[in-house]
Structure formats: structure tokens, C-alpha cells
N, C-alpha and C positions, 0 to 999 in steps of 0.2 A: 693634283686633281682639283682642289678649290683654294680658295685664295681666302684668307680670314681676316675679318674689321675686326678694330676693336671694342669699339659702342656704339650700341643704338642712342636712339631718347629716352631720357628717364632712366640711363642705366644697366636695360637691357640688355643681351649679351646679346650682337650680330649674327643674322643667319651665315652660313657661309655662304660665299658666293662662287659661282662657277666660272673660271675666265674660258675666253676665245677658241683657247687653244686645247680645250679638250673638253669632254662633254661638253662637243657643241648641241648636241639636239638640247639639252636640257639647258643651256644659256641662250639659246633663241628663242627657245617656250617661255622661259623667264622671261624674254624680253616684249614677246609678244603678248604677254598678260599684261605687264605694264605699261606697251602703248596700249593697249585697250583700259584700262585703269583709269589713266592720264585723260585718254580721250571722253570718259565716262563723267571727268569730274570735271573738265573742263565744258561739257555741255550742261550740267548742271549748275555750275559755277558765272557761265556767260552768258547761254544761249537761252535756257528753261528750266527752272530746279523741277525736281520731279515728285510726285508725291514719297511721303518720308516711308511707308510700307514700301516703296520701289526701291528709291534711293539708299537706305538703310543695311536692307537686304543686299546690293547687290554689292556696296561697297564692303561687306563684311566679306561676303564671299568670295570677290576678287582676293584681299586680305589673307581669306583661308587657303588658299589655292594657290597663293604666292609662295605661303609658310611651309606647305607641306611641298612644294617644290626647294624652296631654300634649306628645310630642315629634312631630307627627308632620311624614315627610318634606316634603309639601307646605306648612308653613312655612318651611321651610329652602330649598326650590326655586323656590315661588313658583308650582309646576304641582299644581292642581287633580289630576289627574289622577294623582297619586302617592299619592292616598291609596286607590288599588286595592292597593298594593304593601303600605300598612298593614294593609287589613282581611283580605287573605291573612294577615299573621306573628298578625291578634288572632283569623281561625279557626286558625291552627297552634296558638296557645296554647289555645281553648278547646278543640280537639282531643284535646291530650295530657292537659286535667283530665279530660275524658269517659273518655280510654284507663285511664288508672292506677284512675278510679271503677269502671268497665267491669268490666276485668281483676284486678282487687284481690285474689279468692281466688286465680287460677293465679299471678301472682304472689308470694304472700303462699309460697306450697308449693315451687314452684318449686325448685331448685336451680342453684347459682350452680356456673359451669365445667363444668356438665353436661350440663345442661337447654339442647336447642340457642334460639337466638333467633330468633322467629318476624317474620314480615314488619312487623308490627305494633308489634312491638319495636322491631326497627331504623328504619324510619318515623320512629316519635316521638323515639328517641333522637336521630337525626343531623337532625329537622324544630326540636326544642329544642335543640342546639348550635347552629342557625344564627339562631336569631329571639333567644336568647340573647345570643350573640353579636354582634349588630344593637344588640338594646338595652344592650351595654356598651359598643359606638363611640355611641348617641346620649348615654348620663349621663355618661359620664367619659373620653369622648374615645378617643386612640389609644393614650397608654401603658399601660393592660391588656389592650385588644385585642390589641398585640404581644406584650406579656406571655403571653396566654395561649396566642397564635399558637405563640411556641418551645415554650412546653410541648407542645403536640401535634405541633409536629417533629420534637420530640427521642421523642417516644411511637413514630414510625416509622420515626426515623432512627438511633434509637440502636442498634440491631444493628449497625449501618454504622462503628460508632465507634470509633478503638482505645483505649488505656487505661481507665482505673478507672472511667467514668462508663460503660462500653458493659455494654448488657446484652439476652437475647434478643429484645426489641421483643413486636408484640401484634398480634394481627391485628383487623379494622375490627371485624368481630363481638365480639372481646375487648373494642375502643374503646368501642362503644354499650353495651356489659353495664354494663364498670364506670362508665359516665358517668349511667346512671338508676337500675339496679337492684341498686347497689351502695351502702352505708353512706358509702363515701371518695370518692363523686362529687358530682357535681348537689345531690342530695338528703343530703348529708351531717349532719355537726355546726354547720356555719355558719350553713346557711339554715332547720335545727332551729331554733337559738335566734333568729334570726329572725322566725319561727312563733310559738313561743311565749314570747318576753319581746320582742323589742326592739318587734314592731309597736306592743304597751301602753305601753309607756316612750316612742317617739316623739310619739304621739297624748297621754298623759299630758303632755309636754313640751308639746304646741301649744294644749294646753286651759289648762295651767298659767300660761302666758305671757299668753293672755290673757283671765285671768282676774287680772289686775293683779300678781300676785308676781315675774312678771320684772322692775318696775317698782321695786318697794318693792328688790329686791335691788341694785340699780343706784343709790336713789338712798340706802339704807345706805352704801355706798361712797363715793359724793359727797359725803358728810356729813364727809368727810376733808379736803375743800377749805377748811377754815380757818386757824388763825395758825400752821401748824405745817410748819415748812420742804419745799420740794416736797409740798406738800397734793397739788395736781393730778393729782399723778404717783404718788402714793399712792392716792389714788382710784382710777385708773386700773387700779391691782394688785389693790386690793380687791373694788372692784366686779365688775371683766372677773372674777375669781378667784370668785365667789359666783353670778355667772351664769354662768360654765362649767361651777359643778356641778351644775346641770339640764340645760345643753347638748349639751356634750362636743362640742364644734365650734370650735377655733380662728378660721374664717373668720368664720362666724356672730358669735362674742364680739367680732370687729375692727368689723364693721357695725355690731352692735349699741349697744358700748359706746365706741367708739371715736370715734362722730361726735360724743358729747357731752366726751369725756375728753381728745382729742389738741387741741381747738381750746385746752382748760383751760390744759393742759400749754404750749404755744408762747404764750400770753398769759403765764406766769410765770415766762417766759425760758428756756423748755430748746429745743434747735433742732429743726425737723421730724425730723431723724435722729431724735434721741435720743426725741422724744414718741412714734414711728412705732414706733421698739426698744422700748420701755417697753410701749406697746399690745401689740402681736404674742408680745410673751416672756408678758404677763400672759394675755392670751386663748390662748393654747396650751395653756398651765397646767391652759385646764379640763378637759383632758382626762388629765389625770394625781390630779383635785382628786376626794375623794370628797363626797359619797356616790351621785352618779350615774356621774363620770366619763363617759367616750367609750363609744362603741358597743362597742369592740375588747374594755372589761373583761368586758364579760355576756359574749361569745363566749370571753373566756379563762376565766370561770367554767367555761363548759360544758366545754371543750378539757380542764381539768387534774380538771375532777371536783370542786371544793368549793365551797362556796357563795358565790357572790357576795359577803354583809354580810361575808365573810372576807379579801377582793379589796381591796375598800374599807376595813377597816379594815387591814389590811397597806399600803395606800398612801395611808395619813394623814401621818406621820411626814418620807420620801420629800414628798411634795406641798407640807406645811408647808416643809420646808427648801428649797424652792422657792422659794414666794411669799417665804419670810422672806429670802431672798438678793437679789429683786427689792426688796422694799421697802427695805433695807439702805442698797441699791443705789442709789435715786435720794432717800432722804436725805441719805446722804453727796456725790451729784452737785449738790443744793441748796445742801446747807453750802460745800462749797468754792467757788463760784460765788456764796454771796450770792444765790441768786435769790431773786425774790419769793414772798413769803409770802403775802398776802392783798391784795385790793383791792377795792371798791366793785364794780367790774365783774365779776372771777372770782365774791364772792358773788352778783351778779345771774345770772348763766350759771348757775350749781350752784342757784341757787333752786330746791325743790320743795315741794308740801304738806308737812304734820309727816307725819312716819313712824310714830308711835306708835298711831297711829288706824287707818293701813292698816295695823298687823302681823298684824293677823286672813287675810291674803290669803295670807300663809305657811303658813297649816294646811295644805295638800293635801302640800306638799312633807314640811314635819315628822312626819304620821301616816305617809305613806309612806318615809321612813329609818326611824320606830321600828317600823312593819312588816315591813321584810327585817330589820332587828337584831332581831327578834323570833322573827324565825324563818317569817315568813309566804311563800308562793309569792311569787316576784314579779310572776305573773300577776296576781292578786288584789289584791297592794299596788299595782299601778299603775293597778286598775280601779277601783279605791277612791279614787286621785289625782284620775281623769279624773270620779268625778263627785262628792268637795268641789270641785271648779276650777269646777264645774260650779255648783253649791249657793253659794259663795264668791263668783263673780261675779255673782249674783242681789242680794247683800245693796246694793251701794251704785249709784246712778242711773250712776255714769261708767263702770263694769265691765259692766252688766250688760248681756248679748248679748240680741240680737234673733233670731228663729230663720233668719232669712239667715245672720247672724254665725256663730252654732251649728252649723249645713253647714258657712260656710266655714271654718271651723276644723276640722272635721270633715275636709273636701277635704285641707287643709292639713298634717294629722298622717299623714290616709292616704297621701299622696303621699308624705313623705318617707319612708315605712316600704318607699315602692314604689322605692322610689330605694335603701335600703340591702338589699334582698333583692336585686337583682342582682349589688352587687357577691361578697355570702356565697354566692349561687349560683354564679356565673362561678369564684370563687377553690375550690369542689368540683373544677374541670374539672382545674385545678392540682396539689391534693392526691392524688386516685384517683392522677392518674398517677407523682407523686412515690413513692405509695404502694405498685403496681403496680411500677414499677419500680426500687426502691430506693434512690431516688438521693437520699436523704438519710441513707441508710447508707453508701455510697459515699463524700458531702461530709465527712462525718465521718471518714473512711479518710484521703482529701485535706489536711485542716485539721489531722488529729494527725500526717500527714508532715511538714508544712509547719513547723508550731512543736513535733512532737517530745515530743508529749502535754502542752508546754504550756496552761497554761489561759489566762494573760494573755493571750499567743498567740491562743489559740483567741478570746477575750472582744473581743478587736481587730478580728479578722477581721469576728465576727458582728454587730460594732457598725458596721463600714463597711460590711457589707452589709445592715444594717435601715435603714440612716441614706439608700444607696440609692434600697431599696425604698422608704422612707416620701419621698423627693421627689418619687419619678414616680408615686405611688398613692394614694390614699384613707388611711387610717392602719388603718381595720378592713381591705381588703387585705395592706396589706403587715405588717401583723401574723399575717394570715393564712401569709401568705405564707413571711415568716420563721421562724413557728412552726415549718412541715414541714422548713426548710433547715437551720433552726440550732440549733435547740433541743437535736432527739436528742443532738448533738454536744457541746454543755453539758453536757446532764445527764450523758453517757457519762465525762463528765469530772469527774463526782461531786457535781454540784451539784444543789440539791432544784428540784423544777418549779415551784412559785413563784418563786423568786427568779432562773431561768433565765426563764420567760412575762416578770415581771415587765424582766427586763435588755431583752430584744427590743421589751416593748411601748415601755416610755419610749425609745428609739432611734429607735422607729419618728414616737412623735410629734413628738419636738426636731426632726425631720428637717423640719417644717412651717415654724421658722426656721431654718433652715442652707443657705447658700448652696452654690451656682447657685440651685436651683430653693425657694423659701419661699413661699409662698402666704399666709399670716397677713404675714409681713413685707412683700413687696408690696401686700395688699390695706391695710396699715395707712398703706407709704408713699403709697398714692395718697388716701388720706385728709388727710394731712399735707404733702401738696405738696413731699412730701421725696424727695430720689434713691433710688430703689430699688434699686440695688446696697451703697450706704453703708446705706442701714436696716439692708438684710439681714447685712453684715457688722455692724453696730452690734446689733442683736438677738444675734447672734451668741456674741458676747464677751460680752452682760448677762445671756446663758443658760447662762454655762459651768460653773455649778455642776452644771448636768443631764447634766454627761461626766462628772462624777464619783460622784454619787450610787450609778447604776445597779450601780458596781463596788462599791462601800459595801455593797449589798442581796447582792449575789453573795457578798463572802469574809465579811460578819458580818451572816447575816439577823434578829440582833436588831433592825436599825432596821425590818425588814417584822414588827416583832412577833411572833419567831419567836425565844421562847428567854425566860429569866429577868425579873424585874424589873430586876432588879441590871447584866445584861446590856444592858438595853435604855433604860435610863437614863442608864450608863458612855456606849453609843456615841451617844446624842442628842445627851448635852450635849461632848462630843469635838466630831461634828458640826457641831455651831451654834456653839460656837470657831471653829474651821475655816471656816464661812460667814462671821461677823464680820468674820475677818481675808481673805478674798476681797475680798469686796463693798466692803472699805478701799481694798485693791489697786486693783482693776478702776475705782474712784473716783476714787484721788489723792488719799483726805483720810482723816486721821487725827486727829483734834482741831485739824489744822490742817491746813490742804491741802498736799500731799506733791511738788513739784517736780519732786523727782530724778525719772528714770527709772529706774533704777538701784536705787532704795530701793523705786520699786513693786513693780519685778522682783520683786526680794527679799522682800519683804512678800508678793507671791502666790504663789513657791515655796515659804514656810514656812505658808501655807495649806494649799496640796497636801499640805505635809507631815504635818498637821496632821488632812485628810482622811482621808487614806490610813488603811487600815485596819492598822497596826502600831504599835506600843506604841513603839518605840523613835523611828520618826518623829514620833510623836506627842508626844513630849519637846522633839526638835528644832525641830520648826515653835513650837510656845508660846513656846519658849525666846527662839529668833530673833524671833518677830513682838511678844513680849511688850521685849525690846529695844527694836524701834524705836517700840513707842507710849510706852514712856518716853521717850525720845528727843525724839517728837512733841508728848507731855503738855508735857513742860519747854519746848519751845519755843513750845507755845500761850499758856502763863502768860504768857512772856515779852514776847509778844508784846501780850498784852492789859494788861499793866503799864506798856507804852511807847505804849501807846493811852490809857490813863487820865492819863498826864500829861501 
């Protein structure tokens, strides 16, 4: 009866889909929401954007009415008859697009805390909180739907409250204002950018992929698997790393690249842990990797005000010293271990056509980064992606779609666009009220008690609570999310909004391997036939350089390209010192594999030191770690001198 993906964006689990050949009425209705969808954004996108009360509205509800066709209850029940209870929540949604079309001038005039709320009003608000609501227990389960539940507890119960978090509360008509016809609700800045960048960027992605360039990107990477110690596992970094900057989906890159890289990796002797850590550290990556990065950067574009190409190129630097600490990483786990380098078999596995013939398949992506660096909407540059992917897959017999294909791929983009506008929706319900009642002025009151206007303090606190957030949530939520808790409180503590967005976003995403909850490490362990609490603790330790970084961008935003040449050169090549002597540590090999415990210890405290953004420990840590790899060096000689004889 349906046919099942197996990620959205962001992680998300896929609606099922209904193929051809059975529930055709329900795969034509699907289909015909999404030419209407397509056609909707594409007039907005080309022809005339339309006011954000229209536009907002209508693309959630398109959104909702896809969900609750993709999702609906009488799959989950098994009783037919439950899909009365559907096509109630898909007229509640075409409802409220009629209302907002309807109403659009008295609205548009209106006045806000004045102007009382009409029948009409309240209706649609509190008829959209609940079908809303619906559709965030069917995409992403119950950790938002609670999420969201205490925020509106706290909307009515906070007058009840004593200390610094109590404040006057709101009455139900206050609730329904600020939840539709408010800038900090529903319809905010989330499910804005939304609207108009992400749904282009998602469908750009599912046109992109395939039209063969997710392909040539993956087997670029593979092209690592030769005579050069942990090839496999290098692969594995390169490639996962090169397809999450189209992706920006941790889960997504462990499926994708992961079924060909983790079998590589355990054939050249690394154990299901460590192939599973290597996977999941690498596929996380992409969403920190420019120049697409995750869903969370375009919305943090929009949240801080500057352009995106500025997003991505400020977390070039950051990303690099990422992947560079991964690949580091499992060469030095090669070298000390002796594992296998090359075999008749691993080249058989990595086999693929030459790559030089398909790099034409790359156009869509490369016009589109020289388009946002140029300065182009990124509406346009991504409507420009989706049709060279388009024109690209025509050129060669293996690529080129059939106009089945062309729908389905079309299904496929639309759907995940439908799957990320609820969550940017839902997380409005969040902010209005944060916003409303200022409990993120409050948090901040709280957090400079606590550490006494410290900032490390403060930098602690909001990294245990992004890191939280991003287990139990999507990573565009809980970025959302963190943004309204933590951020004010940063910046109040004199740090600029970049490198405060940027501290919360990357918190938010490591948090996708960080135990309890890891979702990229899990989904990698079960690939790898590996324990899933050892993965995730092993992932864990292979990503520890992304605890440090984030504090790197906060006290010296040179490394976000924020300050001098001279500036930004000094703290790089500091930095990748500093990662060097890590990735040694975290190994056990130094020119010669390192025993002690005791010496790794040490060896990774004059890392840190090394890190650290101060000049004097920065002496230290060289100092110290440049010791023991003399120490190491001489004993590798020596070692290969009593091997030559």
C-alpha cells in the first residue's frame, strides 16, 4: 500500500508515500496539492511575492494538508474510518487560508491590543493551534509537542508563579492574537524564511540528488579508498562531508553514505564502534559544512539580519577544523593499529565510473554558491539549481528522468518542505510567548545571578541547554528554540550576534552525537552492527573538538572571519596546532603509537591549551606537546633502526 523514504531534512522521519498502483485517489490528491503548492511558490517566488498574512498562511496550510494526507491516522489505526477525523483538520486548514485571503484588508489595518478579536479570529487561531499541533505529534513525535504544551502552561500559569520567571499571564483572546496575527507567532520569522528560501533549497536538493551530483559527490570521496592508511575512513569524512553540504541532515548523510563507507571502514580493520563514530561525526558535519549547511543557517540568516553568503562564509574556517580533526583522527587510528591500507576487495567495493566525465553534474550546485556569493536572492539561485538539475539530468541516458520520475521528485522536495514548515511554525507558538512574556529577559536576570556576570558561566550554562535542546528536537527547533533562551543573554554579555547564533547553532547540532539521545550515532550504529551506546560514547570523544571550537568563535571572531588578515591567520594556524596535537591525543599515536595513558592525558591537555584562545596558554600547550613529539619522533627512529636490522 505505501512505499517508505527514509529521511526527511533535518532528520525527520518521512511521510509515507502512496505509489501509482494503489490508492490512486489518494496519490493524485497528493499530487494535485503539490502542483498547486509548486504553482503557489512559484508565483510568489517569480511573478509577485504576496503579502506575508497571505503568503504565510497559505503555505502552512498547503504544508498541513499534505501531512495529514501523507500521515494519515487510519494508517497508524488500521480503521478506515479515521480518515473523517483527517479530512475535518484538511477543511480546518483550507479554512484558515480562505480566512487570512478573506480578511486580509481588516486585518492588514487592524490594530494590535486594541482592535477587539472577532469570532472569526478566535475560530481560526485556536482551530490552527490544534490541527497544528496534531501535525507536530504526527512528524516529530512527542518531544515538541511537550515542548510546546509547557510553553502554553507557563502562558497561563505564569501569574501563579513566585520568583523571577512570574509575570502577569494573558488572557485566551491575548493567546489567539499573538499566535496568528502577530509578527512573534505562527506566522513569524521561522515559517517566513520557510516561505520564501527553504521550500527552493529543499526541492533544489531532491532535484539536485537526482540528477546524479549527489552521486559524483560521494564517489569523489571514495576515490580516498586507496594505498593511503584508513583510506576507508577518510572516505567516509570526505564524502559524508561534501554531501552534507547539499543536505544538511546528519540522519540523511548516515543512510546515504554510510551503507557504502561503514561496511569499507570494518573490512580495513576499524571495529563497528569506531566505522559507526567515524560515520555519524562525519555526516553531522554537514550541517555545520558550507555552502548550504542545515536548514537552521537560512533561518539564522533571517533571525540576525545579514545575508546568508556571510553565514556560510563565517563558517568555513569552524567546519574545516572540524572535518580536519576527523580526518586527523582516523589516520592516526590507522597508523597505530597498522590497519589495512588497500585490497583487491575494498577497490572492488569503492569501484565506480571515472568521475571526470560526470563532473558536468556539479553545475547546478557550483552556479548556485556563485549566485548567493554574488549576491543573488536566494530565491532565484535555488530556482536556477532546480532547473540546471533539471537540464543536467537530461544530458546522459542513466540520469535522465521520465516524467513519472520528474513528479516524483517533485512529490519528494515538496514533502520535505512540508515536513520543515511545521516544525518553524510550531517553534512561533514558542517564541510569541517567550516574547510576550519575557522570559528570556528573566533567563538572563537568572544565568548573570548564577555565574555573577560571568560569561564562561553564562557560555556553559547555554551550551547545556542547546546541547538539551538539540537531543530531544529537530536541530532547526532547537536552534529556534535556543535562539529566544540564550542568545539575549550572550549578547547582554557583549558578544556580537554572530558568534552568539553561531555558539548555539553548533551546540545544537553536536547534540545529534551526544549521548543519551544521538540519532546520527544510532542510526550509524545500526548500520554497523555496532553497540549503540559505545558508538555514541565513541562518536562522542571523535567530536570533541566541536566543544571547543564554538568558544574559539565567541572570545576571538577572527576564526568566523570577523577581524584582520593578520588576525585571522594568527588564530587558524594556532587552531590547527591545537587540532594536530588533539586528534594525536584522542589517537594514541604520535609517530609512534603512544601507550602511556598518562602521556595521552597530557598530550590533550596541552591541546586544550593550545586551543584556548590566550596567548600565554598558547605557549604552554606547543611547548608541552612540542616535547613529547620529540620524545615520540626519537623513539620512532629508534624503533625503525631495530627493525632494519
Amino acid at each position: 500500500m505505501f512505499k517508505k523514504k527514509q529521511i526527511a531534512a533535518e532528520g525527520i522521519p518521512v511521510a509515507e508515500q502512496p505509489e501509482a498502483k494503489s490508492d490512486v485517489w489518494k496519490y493524485w490528491t497528493i499530487g494535485f496539492i503539490t502542483m498547486g503548492f509548486l504553482l503557489f511558490q512559484l508565483y510568489i517566488g517569480i511573478v509577485r511575492p504576496l503579502p506575508t498574512l497571505v503568503s504565510s498562511p497559505l503555505h502552512l496550510s498547503l504544508s498541513l494538508i499534505l501531512i495529514f494526507l501523507y500521515k494519515p491516522l487510519a494508517a497508524k489505526t488500521g480503521k478506515k474510518w479515521m480518515w473523517a477525523v483527517d479530512w475535518i483538520f484538511i477543511a480546518l486548514a483550507a479554512t484558515i487560508a480562505i480566512y487570512f485571503i478573506k480578511d486580509l484588508d481588516r486585518l492588514t489595518y487592524r490594530i494590535m491590543m486594541v482592535d477587539k478579536m472577532t469570532f472569526s479570529d478566535l475560530f481560526c487561531a485556536f482551530a490552527l493551534l490544534v490541527i497544528l499541533m496534531e501535525a507536530v505529534r504526527r512528524t516529530l513525535g512527542l518531544n515538541l509537542f511537550i515542548f510546546i504544551l509547557c510553553f502554553i502552561a507557563y502562558a497561563f500559569l505564569g501569574q501563579y508563579l513566585t520568583g523571577p520567571l512570574r509575570y502577569s499571564g494573558m488572557t485566551w483572546q491575548q493567546f489567539a492574537e499573538m499566535l496568528t496575527l502577530s509578527t512573534d507567532g505562527i506566522f513569524g520569522s521561522p515559517l517566513t524564511t520557510s516561505v520564501n528560501t527553504l521550500f527552493y533549497f529543499l526541492l533544489f536538493g531532491a532535484f539536485f540528488a537526482n540528477c546524479g551530483g549527489g552521486s559524483v559527490l560521494i564517489d569523489c570521496g571514495m576515490k580516498l579508498s586507496t594505498k593511503t592508511a584508513g583510506g576507508p575512513a577518510k572516505a567516509a569524512v570526505v564524502s559524508s562531508g561534501l554531501m552534507g553540504m547539499i543536505s544538511g541532515s546528519a540522519v540523511a548523510n548516515v543512510t546515504t553514505t554510510g551503507v557504502m563507507t561503514i561496511p569499507l571502514m570494518k573490512k580495513a580493520g576499524y571495529t563497528p564502534e569506531q566505522a559507526g563514530a567515524v560515520e555519524a561525526v562525519a555526516s553531522t558535519g554537514g550541517q555545520i559544512m558550507p555552502p548550504i549547511m542545515g536548514v537552521g543557517a537560512f533561518i539564522m540568516a533571517e533571525m540576525i539580519g545579514i545575508s546568508y553568503a556571510k553565514i556560510a562564509m563565517a563558517a568555513l574556517i569552524p567546519a574545516l577544523a572540524y572535518y580536519g580533526s576527523v580526518f586527523l583522527l582516523v589516520h592516526f587510528i590507522a597508523k597505530k593499529n597498522n590497519l589495512q591500507k588497500f585490497s583487491e576487495e575494498i577497490a572492488l567495493k569503492q569501484k565506480a565510473p571515472p568521475i571526470l566525465p560526470r563532473l558536468y553534474r556539479l553545475l547546478p550546485i557550483i552556479i548556485v554558491v556563485a549566485m548567493v556569493f554574488m549576491g543573488s536572492s536566494l530565491t532565484r539561485s535555488a530556482l536556477v539549481g532546480i532547473v540546471l538539475s533539471i537540464v543536467v539530468s537530461m544530458v546522459s541516458k542513466e540520469t535522465r528522468m521520465s516524467v513519472k520520475q520528474l513528479f516524483d521528485t517533485l512529490l519528494d522536495g515538496v514533502r520535505q518542505a512540508a515536513n520543515i514548515a511545521i516544525p518553524t511554525a510550531a517553534c512561533g507558538i514558542m517564541i510569541g510567548i517567550v516574547v510576550r512574556s519575557g522570559a528570556a529577559n528573566k533567563l538572563t536576570k537568572i544565568i548573570a545571578a548564577v555565574g555573577g556576570s560571568n560569561i564562561v558561566v553564562a557560555l556553559i550554562i547555554a551550551m547545556l541547554g542547546c546541547m538539551l535542546l538539540g537531543m530531544a528536537l529537530p536541530t532547526v527547533a532547537a536552534y529556534l528554540i535556543a535562539n529566544i533562551l540564550f542568545c539575549p543573554t550572550i549578547i547582554a554579555l557583549g558578544i556580537p550576534a554572530l558568534p552568539a547564533n553561531m555558539f548555539i547553532f553548533y551546540f545544537g547540532v553536536i547534540a545529534q552525537i551526544t549521548p543519551p539521545v544521538c540519532l546520527a550515532s544510532f542510526t550509524a550504529a545500526g548500520i554497523a552492527g555496532a553497540n549503540s551506546w559505545k558508538t555514541g560514547w565513541t562518536a562522542f570523544f571523535y567530536a570533541i573538538v566541536s566543544f571547543l571550537v564554538p568558544y574559539i568563535f565567541v572570545f576571538q571572531p577572527s576564526i568566523l572571519l570577523q577581524g584582520t588578515f593578520g588576525e585571522i591567520a594568527y588564530t587558524t594556524v594556532i587552531m590547527s596546532i591545537g587540532i594536530f596535537f588533539l586528534a594525536s591525543g584522542m589517537a594514541g599515536y604520535m609517530f609512534a603509537p603512544i601507550e602511556s595513558k598518562l602521556m595521552r592525558g597530557l598530550l590533550i591537555a596541552c591541546a586544550v591549551c593550545v586551543i584556548i584562545p590566550e596567548s600565554i596558554t598558547d605557549v604552554i600547550g606547543v611547548v608541552g606537546a612540542g616535547i613529547i613529539c620529540v620524545f615520540y619522533l626519537i623513539k620512532s627512529r629508534k624503533q625503525k633502526a631495530q627493525a632494519a636490522v
